[in-house]
N, CA, C and O atoms as a GROMACS GRO file, in nm:
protein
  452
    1UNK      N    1  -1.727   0.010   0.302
    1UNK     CA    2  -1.614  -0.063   0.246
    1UNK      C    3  -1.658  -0.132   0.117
    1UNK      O    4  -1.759  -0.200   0.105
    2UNK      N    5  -1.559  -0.102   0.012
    2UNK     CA    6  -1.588  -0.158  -0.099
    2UNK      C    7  -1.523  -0.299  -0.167
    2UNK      O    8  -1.424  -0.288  -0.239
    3UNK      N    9  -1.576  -0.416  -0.142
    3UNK     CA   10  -1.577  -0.545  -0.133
    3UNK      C   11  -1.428  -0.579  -0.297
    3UNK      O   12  -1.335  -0.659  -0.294
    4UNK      N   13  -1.460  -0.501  -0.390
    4UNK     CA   14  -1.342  -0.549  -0.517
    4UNK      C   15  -1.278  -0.450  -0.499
    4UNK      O   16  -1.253  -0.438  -0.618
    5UNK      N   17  -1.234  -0.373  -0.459
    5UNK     CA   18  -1.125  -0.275  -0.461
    5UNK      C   19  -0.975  -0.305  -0.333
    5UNK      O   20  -1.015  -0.328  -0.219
    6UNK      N   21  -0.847  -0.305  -0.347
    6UNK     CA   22  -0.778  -0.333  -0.317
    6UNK      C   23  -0.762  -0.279  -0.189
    6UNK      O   24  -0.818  -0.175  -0.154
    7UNK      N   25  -0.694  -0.338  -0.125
    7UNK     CA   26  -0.657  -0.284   0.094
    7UNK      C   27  -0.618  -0.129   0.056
    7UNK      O   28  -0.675  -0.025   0.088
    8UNK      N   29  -0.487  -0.151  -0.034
    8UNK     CA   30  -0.432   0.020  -0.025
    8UNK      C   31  -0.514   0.100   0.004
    8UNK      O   32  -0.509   0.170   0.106
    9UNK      N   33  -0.641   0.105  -0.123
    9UNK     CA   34  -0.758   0.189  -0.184
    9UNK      C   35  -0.809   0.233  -0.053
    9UNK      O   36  -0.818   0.346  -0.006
   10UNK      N   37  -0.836   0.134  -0.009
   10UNK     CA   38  -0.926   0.147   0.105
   10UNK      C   39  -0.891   0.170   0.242
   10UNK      O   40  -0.960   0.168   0.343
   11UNK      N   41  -0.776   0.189   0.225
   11UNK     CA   42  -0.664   0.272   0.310
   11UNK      C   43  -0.642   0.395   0.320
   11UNK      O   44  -0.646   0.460   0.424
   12UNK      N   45  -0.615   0.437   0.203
   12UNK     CA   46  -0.611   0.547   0.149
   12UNK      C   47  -0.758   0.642   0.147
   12UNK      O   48  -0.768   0.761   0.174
   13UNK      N   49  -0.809   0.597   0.126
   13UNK     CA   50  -0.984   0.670   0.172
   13UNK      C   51  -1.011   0.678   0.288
   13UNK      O   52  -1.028   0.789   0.337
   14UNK      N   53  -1.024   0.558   0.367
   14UNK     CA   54  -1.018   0.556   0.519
   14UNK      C   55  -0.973   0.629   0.615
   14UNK      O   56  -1.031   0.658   0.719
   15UNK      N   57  -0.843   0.667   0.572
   15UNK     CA   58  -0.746   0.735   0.677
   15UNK      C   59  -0.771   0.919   0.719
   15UNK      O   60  -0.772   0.963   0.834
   16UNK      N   61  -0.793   1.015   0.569
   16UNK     CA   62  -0.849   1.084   0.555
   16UNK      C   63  -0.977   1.135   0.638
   16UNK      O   64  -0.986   1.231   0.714
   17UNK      N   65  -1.066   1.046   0.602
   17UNK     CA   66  -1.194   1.068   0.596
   17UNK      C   67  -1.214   1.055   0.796
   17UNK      O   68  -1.282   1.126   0.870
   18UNK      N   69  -1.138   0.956   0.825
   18UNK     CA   70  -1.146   0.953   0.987
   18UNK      C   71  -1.067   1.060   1.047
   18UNK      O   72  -1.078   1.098   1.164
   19UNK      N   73  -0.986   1.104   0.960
   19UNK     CA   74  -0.877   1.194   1.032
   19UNK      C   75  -0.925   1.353   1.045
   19UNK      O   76  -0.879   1.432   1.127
   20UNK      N   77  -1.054   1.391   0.920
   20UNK     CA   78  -1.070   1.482   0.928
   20UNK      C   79  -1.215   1.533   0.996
   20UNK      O   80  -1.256   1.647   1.017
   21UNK      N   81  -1.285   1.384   1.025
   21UNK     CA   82  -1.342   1.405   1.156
   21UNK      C   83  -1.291   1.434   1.290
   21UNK      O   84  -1.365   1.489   1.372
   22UNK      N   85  -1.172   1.402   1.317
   22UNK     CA   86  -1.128   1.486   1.417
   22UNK      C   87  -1.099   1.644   1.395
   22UNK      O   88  -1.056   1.723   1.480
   23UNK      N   89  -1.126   1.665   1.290
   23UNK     CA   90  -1.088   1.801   1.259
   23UNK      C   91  -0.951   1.849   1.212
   23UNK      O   92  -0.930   1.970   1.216
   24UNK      N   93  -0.870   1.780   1.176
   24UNK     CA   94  -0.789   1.755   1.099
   24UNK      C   95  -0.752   1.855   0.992
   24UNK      O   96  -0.857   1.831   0.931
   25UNK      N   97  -0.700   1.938   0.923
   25UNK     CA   98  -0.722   2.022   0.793
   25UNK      C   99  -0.605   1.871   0.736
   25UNK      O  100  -0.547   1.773   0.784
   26UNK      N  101  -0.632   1.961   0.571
   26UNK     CA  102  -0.573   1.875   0.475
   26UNK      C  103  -0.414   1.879   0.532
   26UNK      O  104  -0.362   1.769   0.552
   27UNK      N  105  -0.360   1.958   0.549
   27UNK     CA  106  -0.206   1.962   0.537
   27UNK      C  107  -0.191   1.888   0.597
   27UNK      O  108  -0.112   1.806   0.551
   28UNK      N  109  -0.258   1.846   0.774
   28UNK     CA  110  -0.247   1.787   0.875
   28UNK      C  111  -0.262   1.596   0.871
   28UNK      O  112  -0.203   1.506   0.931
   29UNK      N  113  -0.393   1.601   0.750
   29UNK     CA  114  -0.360   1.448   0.711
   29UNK      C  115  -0.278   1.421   0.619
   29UNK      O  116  -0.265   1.301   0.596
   30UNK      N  117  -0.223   1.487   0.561
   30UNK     CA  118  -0.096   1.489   0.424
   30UNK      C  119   0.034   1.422   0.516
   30UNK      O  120   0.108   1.325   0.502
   31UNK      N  121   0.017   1.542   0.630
   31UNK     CA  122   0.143   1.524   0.760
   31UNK      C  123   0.092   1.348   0.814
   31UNK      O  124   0.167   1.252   0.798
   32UNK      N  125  -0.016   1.340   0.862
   32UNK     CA  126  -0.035   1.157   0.881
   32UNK      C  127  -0.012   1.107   0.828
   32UNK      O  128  -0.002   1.003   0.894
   33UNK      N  129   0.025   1.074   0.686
   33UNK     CA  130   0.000   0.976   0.608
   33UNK      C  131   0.205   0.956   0.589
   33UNK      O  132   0.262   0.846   0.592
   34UNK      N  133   0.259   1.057   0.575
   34UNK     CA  134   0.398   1.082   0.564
   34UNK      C  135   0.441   0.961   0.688
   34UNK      O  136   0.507   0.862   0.657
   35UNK      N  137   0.403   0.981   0.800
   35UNK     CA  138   0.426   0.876   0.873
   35UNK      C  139   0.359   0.722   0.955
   35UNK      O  140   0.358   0.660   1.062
   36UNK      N  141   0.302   0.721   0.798
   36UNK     CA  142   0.214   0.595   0.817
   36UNK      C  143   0.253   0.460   0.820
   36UNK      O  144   0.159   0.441   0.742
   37UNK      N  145   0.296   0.357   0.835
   37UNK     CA  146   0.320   0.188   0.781
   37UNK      C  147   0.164   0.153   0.715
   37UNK      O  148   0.060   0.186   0.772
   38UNK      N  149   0.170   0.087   0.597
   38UNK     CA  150   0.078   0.023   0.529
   38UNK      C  151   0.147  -0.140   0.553
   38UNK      O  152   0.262  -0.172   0.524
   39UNK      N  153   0.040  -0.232   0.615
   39UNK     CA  154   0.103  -0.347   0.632
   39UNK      C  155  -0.034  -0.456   0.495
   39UNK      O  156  -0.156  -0.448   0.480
   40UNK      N  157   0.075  -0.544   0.425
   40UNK     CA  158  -0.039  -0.576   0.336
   40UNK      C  159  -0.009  -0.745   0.315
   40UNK      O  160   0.102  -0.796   0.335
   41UNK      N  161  -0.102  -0.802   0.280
   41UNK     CA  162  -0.044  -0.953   0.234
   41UNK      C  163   0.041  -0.954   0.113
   41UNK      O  164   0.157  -0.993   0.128
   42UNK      N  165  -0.002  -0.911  -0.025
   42UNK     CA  166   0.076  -0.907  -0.162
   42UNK      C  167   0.097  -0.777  -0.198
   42UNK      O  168   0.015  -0.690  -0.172
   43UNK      N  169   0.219  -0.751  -0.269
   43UNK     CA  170   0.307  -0.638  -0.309
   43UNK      C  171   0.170  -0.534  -0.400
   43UNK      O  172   0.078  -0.574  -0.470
   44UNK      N  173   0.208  -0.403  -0.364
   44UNK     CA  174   0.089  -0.338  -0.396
   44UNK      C  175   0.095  -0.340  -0.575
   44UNK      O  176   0.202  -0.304  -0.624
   45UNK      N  177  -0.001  -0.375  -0.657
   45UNK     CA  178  -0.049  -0.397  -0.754
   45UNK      C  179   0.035  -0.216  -0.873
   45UNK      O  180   0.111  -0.156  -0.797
   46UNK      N  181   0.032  -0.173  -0.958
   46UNK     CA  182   0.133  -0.076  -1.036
   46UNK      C  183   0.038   0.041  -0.978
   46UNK      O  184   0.088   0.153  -0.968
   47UNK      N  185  -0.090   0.022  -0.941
   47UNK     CA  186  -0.154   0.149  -0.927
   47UNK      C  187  -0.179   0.192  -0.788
   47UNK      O  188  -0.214   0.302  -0.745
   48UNK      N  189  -0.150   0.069  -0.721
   48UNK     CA  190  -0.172   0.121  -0.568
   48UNK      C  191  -0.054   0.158  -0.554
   48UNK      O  192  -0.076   0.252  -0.478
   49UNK      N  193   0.069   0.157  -0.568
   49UNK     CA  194   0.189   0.208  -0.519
   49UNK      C  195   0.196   0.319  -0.592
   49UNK      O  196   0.247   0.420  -0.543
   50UNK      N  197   0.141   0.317  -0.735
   50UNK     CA  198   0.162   0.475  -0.757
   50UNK      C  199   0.101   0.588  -0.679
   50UNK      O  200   0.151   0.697  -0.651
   51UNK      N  201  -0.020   0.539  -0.649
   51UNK     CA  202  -0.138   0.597  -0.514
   51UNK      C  203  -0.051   0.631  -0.383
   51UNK      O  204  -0.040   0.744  -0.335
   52UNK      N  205   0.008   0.520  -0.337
   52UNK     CA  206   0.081   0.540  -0.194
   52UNK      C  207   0.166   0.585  -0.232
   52UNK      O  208   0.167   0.687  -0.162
   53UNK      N  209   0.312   0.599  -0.339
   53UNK     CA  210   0.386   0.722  -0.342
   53UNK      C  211   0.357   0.863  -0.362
   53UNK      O  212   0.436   0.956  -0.344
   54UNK      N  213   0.233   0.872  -0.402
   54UNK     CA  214   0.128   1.020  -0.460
   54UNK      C  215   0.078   1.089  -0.362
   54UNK      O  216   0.046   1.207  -0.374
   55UNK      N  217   0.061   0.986  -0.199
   55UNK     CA  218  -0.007   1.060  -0.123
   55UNK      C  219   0.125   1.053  -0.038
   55UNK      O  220   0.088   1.117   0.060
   56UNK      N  221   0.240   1.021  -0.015
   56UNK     CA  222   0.326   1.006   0.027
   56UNK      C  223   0.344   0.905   0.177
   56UNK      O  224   0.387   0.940   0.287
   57UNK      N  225   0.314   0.828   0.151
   57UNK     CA  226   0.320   0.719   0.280
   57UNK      C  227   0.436   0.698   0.321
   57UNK      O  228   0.515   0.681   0.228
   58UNK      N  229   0.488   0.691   0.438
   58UNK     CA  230   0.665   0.588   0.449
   58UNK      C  231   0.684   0.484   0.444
   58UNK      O  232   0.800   0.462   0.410
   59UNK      N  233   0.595   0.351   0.472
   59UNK     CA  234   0.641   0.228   0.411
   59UNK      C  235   0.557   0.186   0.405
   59UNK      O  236   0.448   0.225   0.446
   60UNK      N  237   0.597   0.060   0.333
   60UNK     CA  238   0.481  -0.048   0.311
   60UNK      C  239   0.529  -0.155   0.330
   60UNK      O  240   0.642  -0.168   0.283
   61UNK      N  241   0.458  -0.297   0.418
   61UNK     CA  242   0.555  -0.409   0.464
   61UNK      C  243   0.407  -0.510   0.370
   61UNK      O  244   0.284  -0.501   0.372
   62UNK      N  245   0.497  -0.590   0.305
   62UNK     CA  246   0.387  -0.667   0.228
   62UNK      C  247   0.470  -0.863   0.221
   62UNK      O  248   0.590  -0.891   0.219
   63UNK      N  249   0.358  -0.955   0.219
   63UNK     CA  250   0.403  -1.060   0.235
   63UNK      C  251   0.479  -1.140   0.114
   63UNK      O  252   0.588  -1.196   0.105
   64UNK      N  253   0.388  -1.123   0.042
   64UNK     CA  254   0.464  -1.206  -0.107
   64UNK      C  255   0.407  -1.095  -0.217
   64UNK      O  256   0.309  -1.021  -0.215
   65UNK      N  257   0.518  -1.120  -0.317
   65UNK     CA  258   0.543  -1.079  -0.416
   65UNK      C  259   0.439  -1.048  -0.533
   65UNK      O  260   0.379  -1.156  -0.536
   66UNK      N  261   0.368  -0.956  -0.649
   66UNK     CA  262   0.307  -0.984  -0.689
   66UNK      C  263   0.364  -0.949  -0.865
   66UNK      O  264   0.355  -0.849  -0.936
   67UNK      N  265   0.428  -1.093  -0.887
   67UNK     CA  266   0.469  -1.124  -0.990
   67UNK      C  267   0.370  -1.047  -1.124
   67UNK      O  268   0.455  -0.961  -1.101
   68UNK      N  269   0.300  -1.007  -1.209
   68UNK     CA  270   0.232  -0.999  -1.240
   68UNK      C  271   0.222  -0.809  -1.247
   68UNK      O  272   0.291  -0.735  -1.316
   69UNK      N  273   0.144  -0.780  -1.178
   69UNK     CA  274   0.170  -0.637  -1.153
   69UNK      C  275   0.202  -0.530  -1.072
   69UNK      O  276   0.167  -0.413  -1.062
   70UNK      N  277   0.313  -0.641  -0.988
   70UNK     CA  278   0.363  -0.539  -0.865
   70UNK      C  279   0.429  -0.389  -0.893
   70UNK      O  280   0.498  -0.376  -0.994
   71UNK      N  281   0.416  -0.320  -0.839
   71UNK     CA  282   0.475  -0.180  -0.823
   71UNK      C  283   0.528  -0.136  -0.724
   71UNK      O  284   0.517  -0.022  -0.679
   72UNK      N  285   0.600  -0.241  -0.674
   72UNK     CA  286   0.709  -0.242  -0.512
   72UNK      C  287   0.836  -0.321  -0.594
   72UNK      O  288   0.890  -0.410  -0.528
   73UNK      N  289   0.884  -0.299  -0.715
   73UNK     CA  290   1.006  -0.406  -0.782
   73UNK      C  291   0.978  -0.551  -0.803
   73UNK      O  292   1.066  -0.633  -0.777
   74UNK      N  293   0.872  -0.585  -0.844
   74UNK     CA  294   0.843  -0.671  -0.910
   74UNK      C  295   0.837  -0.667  -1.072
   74UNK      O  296   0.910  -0.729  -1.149
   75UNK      N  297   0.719  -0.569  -1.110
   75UNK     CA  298   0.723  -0.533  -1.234
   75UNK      C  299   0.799  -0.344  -1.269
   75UNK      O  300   0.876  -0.301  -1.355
   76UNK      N  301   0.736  -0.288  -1.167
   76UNK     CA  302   0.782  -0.166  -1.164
   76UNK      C  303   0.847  -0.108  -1.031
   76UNK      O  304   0.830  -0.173  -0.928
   77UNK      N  305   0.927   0.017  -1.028
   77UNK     CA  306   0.984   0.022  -0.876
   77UNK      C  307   0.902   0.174  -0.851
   77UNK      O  308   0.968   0.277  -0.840
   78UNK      N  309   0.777   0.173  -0.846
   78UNK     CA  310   0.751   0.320  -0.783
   78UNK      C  311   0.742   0.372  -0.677
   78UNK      O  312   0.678   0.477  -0.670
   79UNK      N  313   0.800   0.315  -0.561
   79UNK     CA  314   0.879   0.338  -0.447
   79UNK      C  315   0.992   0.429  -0.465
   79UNK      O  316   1.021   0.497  -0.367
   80UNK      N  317   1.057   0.443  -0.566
   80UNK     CA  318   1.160   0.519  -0.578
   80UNK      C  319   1.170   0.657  -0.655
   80UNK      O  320   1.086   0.705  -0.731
   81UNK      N  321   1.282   0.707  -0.621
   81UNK     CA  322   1.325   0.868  -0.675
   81UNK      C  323   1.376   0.807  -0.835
   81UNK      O  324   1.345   0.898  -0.912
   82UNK      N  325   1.411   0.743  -0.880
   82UNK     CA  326   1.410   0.650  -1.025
   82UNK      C  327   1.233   0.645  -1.125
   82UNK      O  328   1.222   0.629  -1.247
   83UNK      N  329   1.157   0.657  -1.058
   83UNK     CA  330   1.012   0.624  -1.108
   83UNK      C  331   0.973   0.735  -1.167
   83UNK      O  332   0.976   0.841  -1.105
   84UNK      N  333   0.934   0.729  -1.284
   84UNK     CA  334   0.878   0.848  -1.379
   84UNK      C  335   0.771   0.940  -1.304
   84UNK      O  336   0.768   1.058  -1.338
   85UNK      N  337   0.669   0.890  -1.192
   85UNK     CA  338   0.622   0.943  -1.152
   85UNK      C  339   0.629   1.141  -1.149
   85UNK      O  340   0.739   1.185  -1.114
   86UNK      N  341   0.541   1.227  -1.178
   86UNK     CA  342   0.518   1.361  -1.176
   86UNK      C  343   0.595   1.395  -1.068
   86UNK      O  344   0.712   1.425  -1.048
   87UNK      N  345   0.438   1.374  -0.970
   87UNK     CA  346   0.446   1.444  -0.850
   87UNK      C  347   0.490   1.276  -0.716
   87UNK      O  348   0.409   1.183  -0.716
   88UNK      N  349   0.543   1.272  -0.676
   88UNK     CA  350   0.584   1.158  -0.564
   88UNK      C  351   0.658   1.164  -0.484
   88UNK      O  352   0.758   1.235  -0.500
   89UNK      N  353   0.638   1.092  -0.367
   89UNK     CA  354   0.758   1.096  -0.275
   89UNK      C  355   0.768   0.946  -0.256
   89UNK      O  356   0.680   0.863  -0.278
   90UNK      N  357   0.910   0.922  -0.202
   90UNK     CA  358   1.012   0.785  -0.174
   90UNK      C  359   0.946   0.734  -0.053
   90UNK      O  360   0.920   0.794   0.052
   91UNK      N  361   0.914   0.560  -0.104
   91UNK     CA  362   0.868   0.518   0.020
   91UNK      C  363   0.918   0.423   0.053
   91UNK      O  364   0.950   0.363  -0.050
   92UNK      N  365   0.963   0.339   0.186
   92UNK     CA  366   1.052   0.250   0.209
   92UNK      C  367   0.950   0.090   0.212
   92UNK      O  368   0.861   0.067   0.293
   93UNK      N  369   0.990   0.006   0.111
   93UNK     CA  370   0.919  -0.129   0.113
   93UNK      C  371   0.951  -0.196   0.197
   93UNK      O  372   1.024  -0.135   0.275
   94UNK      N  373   0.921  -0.379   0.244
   94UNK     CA  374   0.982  -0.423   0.301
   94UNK      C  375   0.930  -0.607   0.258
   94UNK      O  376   0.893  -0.675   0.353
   95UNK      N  377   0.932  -0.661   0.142
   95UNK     CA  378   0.898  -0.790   0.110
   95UNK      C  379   0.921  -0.894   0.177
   95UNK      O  380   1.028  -0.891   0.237
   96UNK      N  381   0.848  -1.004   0.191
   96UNK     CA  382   0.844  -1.110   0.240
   96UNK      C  383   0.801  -1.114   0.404
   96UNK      O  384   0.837  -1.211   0.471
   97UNK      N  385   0.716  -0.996   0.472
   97UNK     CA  386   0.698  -0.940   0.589
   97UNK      C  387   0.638  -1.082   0.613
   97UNK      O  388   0.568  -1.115   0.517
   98UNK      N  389   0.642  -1.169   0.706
   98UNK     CA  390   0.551  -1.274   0.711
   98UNK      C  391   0.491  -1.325   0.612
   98UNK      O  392   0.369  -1.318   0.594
   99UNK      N  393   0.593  -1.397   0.516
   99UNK     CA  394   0.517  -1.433   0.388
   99UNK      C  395   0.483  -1.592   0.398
   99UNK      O  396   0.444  -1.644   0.293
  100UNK      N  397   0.488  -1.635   0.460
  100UNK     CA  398   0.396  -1.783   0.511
  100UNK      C  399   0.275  -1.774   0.548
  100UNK      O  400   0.183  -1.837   0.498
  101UNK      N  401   0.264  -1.677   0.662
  101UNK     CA  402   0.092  -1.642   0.687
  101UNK      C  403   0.075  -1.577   0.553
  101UNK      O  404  -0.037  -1.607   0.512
  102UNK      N  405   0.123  -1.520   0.488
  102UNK     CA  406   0.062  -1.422   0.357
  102UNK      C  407  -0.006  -1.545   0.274
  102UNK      O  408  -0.121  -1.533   0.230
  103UNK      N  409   0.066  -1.659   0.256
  103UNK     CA  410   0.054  -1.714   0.155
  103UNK      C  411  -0.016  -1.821   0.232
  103UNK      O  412  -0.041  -1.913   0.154
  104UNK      N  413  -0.058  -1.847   0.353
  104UNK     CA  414  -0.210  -1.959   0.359
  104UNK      C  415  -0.305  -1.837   0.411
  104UNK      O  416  -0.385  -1.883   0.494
  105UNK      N  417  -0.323  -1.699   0.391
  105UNK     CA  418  -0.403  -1.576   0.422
  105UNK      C  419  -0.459  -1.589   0.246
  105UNK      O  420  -0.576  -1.586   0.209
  106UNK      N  421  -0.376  -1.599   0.186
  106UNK     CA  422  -0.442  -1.613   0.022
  106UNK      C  423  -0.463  -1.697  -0.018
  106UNK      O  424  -0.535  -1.699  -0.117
  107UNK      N  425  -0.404  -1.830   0.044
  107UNK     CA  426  -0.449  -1.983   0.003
  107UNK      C  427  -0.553  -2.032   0.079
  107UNK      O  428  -0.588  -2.149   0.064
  108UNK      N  429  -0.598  -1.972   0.143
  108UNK     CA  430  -0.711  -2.041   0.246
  108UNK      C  431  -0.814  -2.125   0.197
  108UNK      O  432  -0.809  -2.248   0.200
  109UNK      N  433  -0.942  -2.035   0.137
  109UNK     CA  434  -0.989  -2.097   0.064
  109UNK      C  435  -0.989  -2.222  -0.044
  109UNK      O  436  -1.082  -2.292  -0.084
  110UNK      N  437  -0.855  -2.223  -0.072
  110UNK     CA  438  -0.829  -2.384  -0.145
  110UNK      C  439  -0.837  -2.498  -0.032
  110UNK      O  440  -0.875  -2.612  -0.058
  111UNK      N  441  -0.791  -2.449   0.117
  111UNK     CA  442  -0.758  -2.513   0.226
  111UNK      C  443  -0.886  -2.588   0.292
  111UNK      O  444  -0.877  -2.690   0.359
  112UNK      N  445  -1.000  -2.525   0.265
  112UNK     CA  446  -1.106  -2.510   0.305
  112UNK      C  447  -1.173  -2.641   0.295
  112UNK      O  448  -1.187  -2.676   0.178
  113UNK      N  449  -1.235  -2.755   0.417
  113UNK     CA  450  -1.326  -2.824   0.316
  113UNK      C  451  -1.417  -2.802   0.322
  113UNK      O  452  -1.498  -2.852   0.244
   0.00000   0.00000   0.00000
């Protein structure tokens, strides 16, 4: 696990890589991932959602918003059949999933004495 790289990322590598130790062929984790939930604290950043519409995930439930460079309709909507995206498929978001724990899950450390 790589300590600066985002949950998606490391989602997205993870899932694969365990799936095709079971023996898995590609089509078969393509087919997993189609019916996956990604559950996250903040809205996936412009490049992880372009990532999770690329590999085609079905949703993503995320806590708060990420003003700044979200790519769940914050800054961009690449969740959708609207998104310039090439190659993508439509994935269903779901904001504010528990966004109180989200937001002392990211405030903690200030919390901390």
């Amino acid at each position: 696990m790589q300590a600066t790289r985002h949950a998606e990322m490391e989602a997205i590598d993870n899932l694969p890589e365990q799936l095709q130790k079971n023996g898995l062929s590609r089509l078969e984790v393509a087919e997993k991932f189609s019916k996956c939930y990604l559950y996250v604290t903040c809205e996936p950043c412009i490049k992880c959602a372009a990532a999770l519409s690329t590999i085609g995930i079905k949703e993503v439930y995320y806590g708060c918003a990420n003003d700044k460079f979200g790519g769940c309709g914050s800054i961009l909507s690449l969740h959708s059949s609207s998104s310039e995206l090439s190659v993508r498929f439509d994935f269903n978001f779901f904001p504010n999933f528990h966004s109180c724990s989200s937001f002392f899950v990211l405030c903690k450390p200030l919390f901390v004495d």
